[in-house]
N, C-alpha and C positions, 0 to 999 in steps of 0.2 A: 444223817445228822443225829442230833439227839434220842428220836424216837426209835432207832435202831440200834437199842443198849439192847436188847432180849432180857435173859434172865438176871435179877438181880439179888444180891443180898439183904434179908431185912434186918435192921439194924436195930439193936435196944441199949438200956444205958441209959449214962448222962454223966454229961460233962457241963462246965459252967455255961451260963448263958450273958454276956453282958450287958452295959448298956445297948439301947436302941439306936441310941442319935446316932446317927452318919455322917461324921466329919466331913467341911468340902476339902478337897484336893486331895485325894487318898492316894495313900501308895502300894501297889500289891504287896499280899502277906510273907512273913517273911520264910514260908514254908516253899516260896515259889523259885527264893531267890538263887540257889544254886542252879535251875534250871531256867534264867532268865537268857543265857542265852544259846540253849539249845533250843529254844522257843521263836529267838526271833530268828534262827536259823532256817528253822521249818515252816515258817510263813510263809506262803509265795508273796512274790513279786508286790506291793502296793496296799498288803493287809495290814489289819492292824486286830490285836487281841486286848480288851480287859480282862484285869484282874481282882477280885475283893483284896482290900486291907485283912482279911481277920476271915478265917471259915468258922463259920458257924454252926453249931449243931447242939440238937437238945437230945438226939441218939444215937449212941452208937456203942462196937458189943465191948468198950470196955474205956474207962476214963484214959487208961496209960495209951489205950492205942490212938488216942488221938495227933501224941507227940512222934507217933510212928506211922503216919501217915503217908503214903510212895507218891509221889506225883510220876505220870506217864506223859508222854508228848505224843497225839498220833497225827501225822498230816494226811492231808487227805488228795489225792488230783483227780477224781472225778466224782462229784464234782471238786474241785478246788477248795480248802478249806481246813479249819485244826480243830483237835479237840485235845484239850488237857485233862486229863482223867485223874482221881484223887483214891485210890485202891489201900486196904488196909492188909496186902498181903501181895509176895511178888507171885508165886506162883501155888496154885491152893485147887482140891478138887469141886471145889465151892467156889463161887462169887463172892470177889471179897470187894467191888465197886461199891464206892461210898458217891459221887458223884460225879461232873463232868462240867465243863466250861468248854464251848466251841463257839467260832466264826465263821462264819460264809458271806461271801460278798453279795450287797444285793443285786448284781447283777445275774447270779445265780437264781435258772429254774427251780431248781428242788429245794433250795434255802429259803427263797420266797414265796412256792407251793408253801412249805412246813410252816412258813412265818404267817399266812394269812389264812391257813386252816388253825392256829394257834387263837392267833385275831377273832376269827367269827367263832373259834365254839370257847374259848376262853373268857376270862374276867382282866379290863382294863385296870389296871394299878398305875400310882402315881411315880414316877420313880425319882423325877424331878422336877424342879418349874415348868420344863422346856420338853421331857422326856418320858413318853409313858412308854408301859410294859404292856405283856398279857400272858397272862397264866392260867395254865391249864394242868387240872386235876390230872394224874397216872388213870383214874379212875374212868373218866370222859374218853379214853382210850381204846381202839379196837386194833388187836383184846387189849383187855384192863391189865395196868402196870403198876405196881406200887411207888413210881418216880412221878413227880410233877417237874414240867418244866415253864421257866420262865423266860418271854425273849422279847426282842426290840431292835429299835435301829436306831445306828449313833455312826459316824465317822464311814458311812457310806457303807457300812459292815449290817449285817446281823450278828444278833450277842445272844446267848445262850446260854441259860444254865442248869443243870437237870440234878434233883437231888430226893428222896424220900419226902413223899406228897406230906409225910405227917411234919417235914419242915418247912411248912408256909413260911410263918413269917422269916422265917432263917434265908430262905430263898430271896423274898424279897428285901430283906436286909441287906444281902451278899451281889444284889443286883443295881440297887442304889449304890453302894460303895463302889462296885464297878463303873457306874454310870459319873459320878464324882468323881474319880482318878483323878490325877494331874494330868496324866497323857495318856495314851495308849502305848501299849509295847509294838513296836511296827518294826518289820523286816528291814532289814540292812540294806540298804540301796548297792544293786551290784554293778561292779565297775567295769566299767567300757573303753577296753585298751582301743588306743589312736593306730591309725595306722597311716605313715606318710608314706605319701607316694611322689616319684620321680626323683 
């Protein structure tokens, strides 16, 4: 899951930062939308993924590169699960990960190990009326990581998001938006040819 990014790139810069409010009903950003559905392609079977309206960041190595930003799609089957990855270069001999969004079903061991070691050494955030978070510093980390990630459960999923510990509140900006979506992006129900018999 998340905490098996390894080495990452640290990012400097700046780019605008906007309002804070989190609109309800968000719609993911629109950096996501050509890979809307190669996304829901690669869900298994009864998942579902959020996504933020808007990525947030107060650093990274350059303003232009923000509009040049790769979305990846990685699924995962053992355990079961996605991660969409947000990289500022396709192929580079450096780490050019800027962040990550993944699901795991809470029926998942290792989703729900990660989600309750998150819980007890992390900080409870609000994320909605209905819906807390918990986040934990890169730092709280063994060994220490320069990503903090934030996670939660909503739509019978664990939700995840792992980005540079220096963007708190960007993090939980970008987690509340997910958490307010309109829906979730969920796997295509696949069809079940008939078969008559006699």
């Amino acid at each position: 899951m998340t905490m098996k990014l390894g080495k990452i790139l640290s990012l400097s810069g700046a780019i605008a930062v906007f309002s804070t409010t989190v609109p309800a009903m968000a719609v993911p950003a629109q950096i996501f939308t050509p890979y809307l559905q190669e996304i829901k392609e690669n869900l298994p079977p009864g998942y579902a993924i959020r996504l933020p309206e808007d990525i947030r960041l107060s650093e990274i190595a350059s303003p232009d590169l923000f509009n040049k930003l790769i979305v990846r799609v990685f699924p995962t089957n053992t355990p079961r699960g996605m991660t969409v990855g947000l990289f500022t270069c396709k192929t580079s001999n450096l780490p050019c990960l800027v962040g990550t969004f993944s699901v795991d079903s809470e029926k998942s061991y290792s989703g729900l190990r990660e989600f309750y070691k998150i819980k007890a050494e992390g900080e409870e955030v609000s994320l909605s009326p209905t819906v807390k978070g918990y986040f934990m510093k890169g730092s709280n980390n063994k060994p220490k990581i320069p990503f903090s990630t934030l996670t939660w459960r909503q739509d019978g999923m664990i939700h995840s998001l792992t980005f540079p510990t220096t963007e708190r509140e960007n993090i939980i900006w970008m987690g509340s938006s997910m958490v307010n979506q309109r829906s979730p992006i969920r796997s295509p129900r696949r069809r079940v040819s008939s078969i008559q018999i006699g």
